[in-house]
N, C-alpha and C positions, 0 to 999 in steps of 0.2 A: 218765686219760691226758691229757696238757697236746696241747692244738691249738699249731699253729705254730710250732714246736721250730725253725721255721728261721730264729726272727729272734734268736736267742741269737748264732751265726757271726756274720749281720750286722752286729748293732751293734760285737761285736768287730772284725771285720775293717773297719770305717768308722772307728772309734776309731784304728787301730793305722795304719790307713791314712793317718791324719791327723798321725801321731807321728812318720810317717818323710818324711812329704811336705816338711813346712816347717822341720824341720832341715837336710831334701837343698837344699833354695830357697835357704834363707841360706847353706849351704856352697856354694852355686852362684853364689851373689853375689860372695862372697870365697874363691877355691881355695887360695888363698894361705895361708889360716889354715890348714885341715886338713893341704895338702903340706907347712906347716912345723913343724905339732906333730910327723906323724908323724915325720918325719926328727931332728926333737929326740930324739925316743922310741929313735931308732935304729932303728925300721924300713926293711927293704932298700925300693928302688926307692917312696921317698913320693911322686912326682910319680903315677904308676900306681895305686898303694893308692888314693892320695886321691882319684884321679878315679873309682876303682873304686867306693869310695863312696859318693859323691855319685852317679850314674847308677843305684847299688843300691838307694840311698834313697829317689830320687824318684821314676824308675821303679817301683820293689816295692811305693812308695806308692799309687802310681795304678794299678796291677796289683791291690792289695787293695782299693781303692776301687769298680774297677770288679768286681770277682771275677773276675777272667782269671786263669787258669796258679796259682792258689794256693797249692796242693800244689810248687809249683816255686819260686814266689817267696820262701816263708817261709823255706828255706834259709840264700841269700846273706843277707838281714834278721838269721837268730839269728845267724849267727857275726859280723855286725857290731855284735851286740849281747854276744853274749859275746869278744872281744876285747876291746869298749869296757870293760866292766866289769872283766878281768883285767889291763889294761892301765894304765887309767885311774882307775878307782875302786876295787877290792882292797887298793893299794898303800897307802892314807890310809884303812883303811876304818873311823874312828872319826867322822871329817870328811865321808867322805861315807856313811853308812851309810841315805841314804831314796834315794840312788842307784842302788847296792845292789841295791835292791828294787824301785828302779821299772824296772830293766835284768831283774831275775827273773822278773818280773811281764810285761813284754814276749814274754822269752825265752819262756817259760809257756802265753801265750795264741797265741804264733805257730802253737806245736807244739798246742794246743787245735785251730785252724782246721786242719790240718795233718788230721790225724784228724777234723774233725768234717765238714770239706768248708765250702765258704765262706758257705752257708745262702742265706736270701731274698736276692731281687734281683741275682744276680748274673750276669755277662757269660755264664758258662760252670760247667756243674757239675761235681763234682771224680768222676774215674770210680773 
């Protein structure tokens, strides 16, 4: 039997932590960008969505970063990732097909932490 099974979560949830953080930073710099893709997209109420977002993003980043609320945070995170991927990437998926996968692969490992609890180091353990 392997010792320390609880730094598998870890490095996951710091990795992933780090994927949603500096995406949410740069949409935080420019809202502009996000409220006007979605609203191109025809999504209802993009000023909302897009704030929704970015707060989701950066926040649920530093929520996985520190291991707070895990089990709550991966939620809002997957379905901003599978929106992004149905909305965004699906539609060309020849063009973006490592997209694709690195949105599955996200989707994936959220619902991983989700079930495995947020392992070493973290703020709060998932009960």
């Amino acid at each position: 039997m392997k010792e320390n099974t609880d730094f598998g979560p870890f490095f996951v949830r710091i990795g992933l932590g780090l994927l949603f953080i500096f995406p949410g930073i740069m949409k935080l710099m420019n809202p502009g960008m996000i409220i006007g893709m979605l609203g191109g997209m025809g999504f209802p109420l993009p000023m909302v969505l897009g704030w929704l977002v970015i707060i989701a993003e950066v926040l649920g980043g530093i929520a996985l970063l520190a291991g707070y609320k895990v089990n709550y945070v991966v939620w809002p995170l997957v379905v901003i990732l599978v929106v992004a991927t149905v909305a965004v990437y699906l539609p060309d998926l020849a063009k973006n097909a490592t997209q694709v996968l690195f949105h599955l692969l996200g989707i994936l490992s959220l619902i991983s932490l989700y079930y495995s609890g947020p392992g070493a180091f973290a703020a709060e353990k998932s009960k």
